[in-house]
C-alpha positions in Angstrom: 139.4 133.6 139.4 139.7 130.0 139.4 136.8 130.2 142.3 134.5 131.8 140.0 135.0 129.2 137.2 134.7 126.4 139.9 131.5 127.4 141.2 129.7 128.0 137.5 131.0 124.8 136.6 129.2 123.1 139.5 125.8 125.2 138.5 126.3 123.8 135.3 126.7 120.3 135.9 124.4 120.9 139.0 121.9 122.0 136.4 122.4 119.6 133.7 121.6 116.8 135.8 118.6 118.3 137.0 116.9 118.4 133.4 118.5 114.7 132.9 117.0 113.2 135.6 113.4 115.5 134.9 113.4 113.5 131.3 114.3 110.6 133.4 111.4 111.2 135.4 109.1 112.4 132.7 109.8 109.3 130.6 108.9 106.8 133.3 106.1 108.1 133.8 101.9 106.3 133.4 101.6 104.2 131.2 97.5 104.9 129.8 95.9 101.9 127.7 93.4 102.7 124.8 90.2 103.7 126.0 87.8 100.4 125.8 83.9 100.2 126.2 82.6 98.6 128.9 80.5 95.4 127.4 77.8 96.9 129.5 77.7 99.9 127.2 77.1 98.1 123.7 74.3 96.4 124.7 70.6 98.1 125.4 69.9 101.8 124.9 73.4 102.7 125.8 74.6 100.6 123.0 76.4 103.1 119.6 73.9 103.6 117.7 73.9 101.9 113.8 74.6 104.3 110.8 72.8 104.1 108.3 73.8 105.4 104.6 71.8 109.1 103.7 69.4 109.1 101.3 69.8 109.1 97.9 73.1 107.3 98.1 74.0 104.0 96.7 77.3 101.6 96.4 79.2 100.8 93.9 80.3 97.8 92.6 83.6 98.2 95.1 81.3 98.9 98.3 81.5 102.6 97.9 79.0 105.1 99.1 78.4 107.2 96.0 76.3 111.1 95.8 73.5 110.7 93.1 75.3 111.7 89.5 73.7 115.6 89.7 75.7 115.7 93.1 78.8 114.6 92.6 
């Protein structure tokens, strides 16, 4: 009986160090940097284009685009 409890021991341990060395793995793994725009894509007609408020709207004293009072 001994053999049997030998054997599922080493499975076990077998298998345990499988998944630590898979988070091991996982953990090292690329390291990706923000994405960045090129500087020639904010120049020309490829640059983002400028947003402008929607009609109707204004700012208030705090620099907050407010709705017209009937569409609040």
């Amino acid at each position: 009986m001994s053999g049997r409890r030998g054997l599922a021991l080493l499975i076990t341990i077998a298998i345990l160090a499988v998944f630590l060395l898979g988070f091991i793995y996982i953990d090292l793994g690329w390291k990706t940097s923000p994405v960045e725009r090129a500087k020639e894509q904010n120049s020309g007609v490829n640059a983002p284009a400028e947003q402008a408020p929607p009609a109707g709207t204004h700012e208030d004293p705090e620099g907050n685009t407010k709705l017209p009072a009937g569409q609040q």
